[in-house]
C-alpha positions, 0 to 999 in steps of 0.5 A: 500500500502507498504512504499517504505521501506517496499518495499526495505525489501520485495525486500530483503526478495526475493533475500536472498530466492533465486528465487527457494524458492518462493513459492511452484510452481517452475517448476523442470520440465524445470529449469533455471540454474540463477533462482535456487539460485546457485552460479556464481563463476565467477560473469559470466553467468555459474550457479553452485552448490557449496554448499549441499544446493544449489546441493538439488535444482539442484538435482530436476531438470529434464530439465535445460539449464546448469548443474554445480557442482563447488568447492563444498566439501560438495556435497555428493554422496547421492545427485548425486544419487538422481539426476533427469536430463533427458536433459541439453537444452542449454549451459552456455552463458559465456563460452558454458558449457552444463555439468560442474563437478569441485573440487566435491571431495566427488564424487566418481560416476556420476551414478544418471546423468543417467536418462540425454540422447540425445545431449549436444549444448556445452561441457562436462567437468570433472576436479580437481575431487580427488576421481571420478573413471568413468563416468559411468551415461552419457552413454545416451548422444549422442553428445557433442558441444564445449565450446567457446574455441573450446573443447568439452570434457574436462577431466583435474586432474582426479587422480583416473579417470580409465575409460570414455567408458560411453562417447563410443556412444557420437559423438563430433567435431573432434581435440576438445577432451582435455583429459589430467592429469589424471594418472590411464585412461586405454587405454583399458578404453577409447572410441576407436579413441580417440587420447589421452595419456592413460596408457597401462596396470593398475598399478602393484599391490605388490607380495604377502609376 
């Protein structure tokens, strides 16, 4: 039998591996977001991605109950393209966030989350993204809930964002859009009904010298 110090050591031993890492048996197929060894960046209930190493995890996830990538520089492209999420099952239980992508600013494409279809319980949110230019990837998702808040789909700080008509198809609450601050969104660009501010026309490109 172990010691009692030696089983505080094993006890540690098992939280600085992370759940996740325990073995080889983890169920990829039916992840849960506190059991990966992500971060809460809140100390809350919202799970998330914000280093490479944790992104490798919840990149391997097939089913989770809430997917987030937050304040994470280091989360590189090729990770996201290598995503293998086909449904998000629930939503966070702090604030109701099904999908939430923060300050991922090596993201430029949110293509590998296109495996991910059918209804999101809580919100979809994209903010303080420097370089993401669509969202191209969640053309599968069918409808969106809301966050306890009361939006649903919150697109916020996106300075490079030009088009969301992947989100055409993706029903929502009405008067719950919260699509704000992102500069270079074509109207032409955004799903039909969507009562927001959008910019008419692209930006003039220089006449040629």
């Amino acid at each position: 039998l172990l010691s009692r110090r030696g089983v505080q050591l094993l006890l540690l031993l098992l939280v600085a591996q992370g759940p996740a890492r325990v073995g080889a048996s983890y169920d990829y197929d039916n992840c849960v977001a506190s059991t990966l060894g992500l971060t809460r960046p809140h100390n809350d209930g919202l799970y998330c991605a914000t280093t490479e190493a944790e992104f490798v995890e919840l990149a391997k996830c097939v089913r989770i109950d809430h997917w987030c990538v937050n304040n994470c520089p280091t989360c590189t492209q090729a990770r996201m393209d290598s995503v293998k999420l086909t449904s998000i099952s629930g939503k966070d239980p702090t604030y109701g966030n099904s999908l939430y992508i923060k300050d991922a600013d090596a993201i430029t494409s949110l293509a590998g989350l296109s495996g991910l279809s059918g209804a999101l319980q809580g919100s979809l949110t994209v903010i303080d993204n420097a370089k993401l230019r669509n969202l191209t990837g969640l053309g599968g998702v069918s409808s969106v809930g809301t966050v306890n808040a009361g939006f649903s789909i919150y697109l916020y700080i996106n300075p490079e964002l030009e088009n969301v008509l992947a989100l055409e198809g993706a029903s929502y609450p009405a008067g719950t859009l919260d699509i704000n601050n992102n500069p270079k969104l074509l109207c032409a660009s955004v799903p039909s009904g969507w009562p927001m501010t959008c910019a008419p026309t692209a930006a003039p490109t220089a006449a040629p010298t």
